[in-house]
C-alpha positions, 0 to 999 in steps of 0.5 A: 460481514454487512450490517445495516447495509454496511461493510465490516471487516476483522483485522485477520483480513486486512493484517493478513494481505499487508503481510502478503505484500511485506512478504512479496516485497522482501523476497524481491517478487515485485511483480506479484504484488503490480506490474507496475513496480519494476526496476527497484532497488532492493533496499527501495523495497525494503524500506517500503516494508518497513513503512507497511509494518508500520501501517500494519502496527497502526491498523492493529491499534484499530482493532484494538478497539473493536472486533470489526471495522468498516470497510469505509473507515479502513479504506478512508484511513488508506487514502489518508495515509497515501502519499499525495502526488500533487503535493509531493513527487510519486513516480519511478521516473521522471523526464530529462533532457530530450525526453530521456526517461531516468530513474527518479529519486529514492524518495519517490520511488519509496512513495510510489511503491507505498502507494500501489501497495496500498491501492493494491490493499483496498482493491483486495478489501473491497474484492473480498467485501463485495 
């Protein structure tokens, strides 16, 4: 919905593509959610699920509120809640000696998914507002 040449959006829209990628997650279908989460653990994706309950909980607070939102406060509170790489380390593997590729550790792997998922929410927000 626009007003004022601005975004809103009900809380079914975003409740229910978290949900998609919670549900994705747990069944180990990783690849429909990006291609770029490959060769996680199932207890990575498991605890990356938790986390987006979570931010699932926080977002319904939200609408708690309001019936509608603005997209650009949800998308603000998106990008808030993503992990910062240059502040912390986000990646599935990081370089070892002679450039060998190794698996990153748990921690960052858990961020890095986290991140994709919710880069995956607001490109499916602003697909479905604009």
């Amino acid at each position: 919905m626009k007003l004022n040449g601005k975004a809103y959006i009900k809380e079914e829209q975003v409740i229910n593509i978290l949900e998609d990628i919670v549900i994705l997650l747990e069944l180990g279908s990783y690849h429909e959610i990006s291609k770029s989460i490959k060769d996680i653990k199932p207890e990575n994706a498991d605890n990356v699920a938790v986390k987006i309950a979570q931010l699932q909980d926080m977002f319904r607070v939200m609408f708690k509120k309001e019936n509608y939102c603005k997209l650009d406060v949800i998308i603000e509170t998106i990008d808030e809640n993503s992990y910062d790489p240059n502040k912390e380390s986000v990646k599935l593997f990081t370089q070892g000696a002679y450039g060998i590729r190794i698996r990153a550790d748990e921690d960052s792997i858990e961020r890095y998914i986290f991140n994709v998922c919710l880069q995956i929410l607001k490109s499916k927000l602003k697909e479905k507002n604009n």
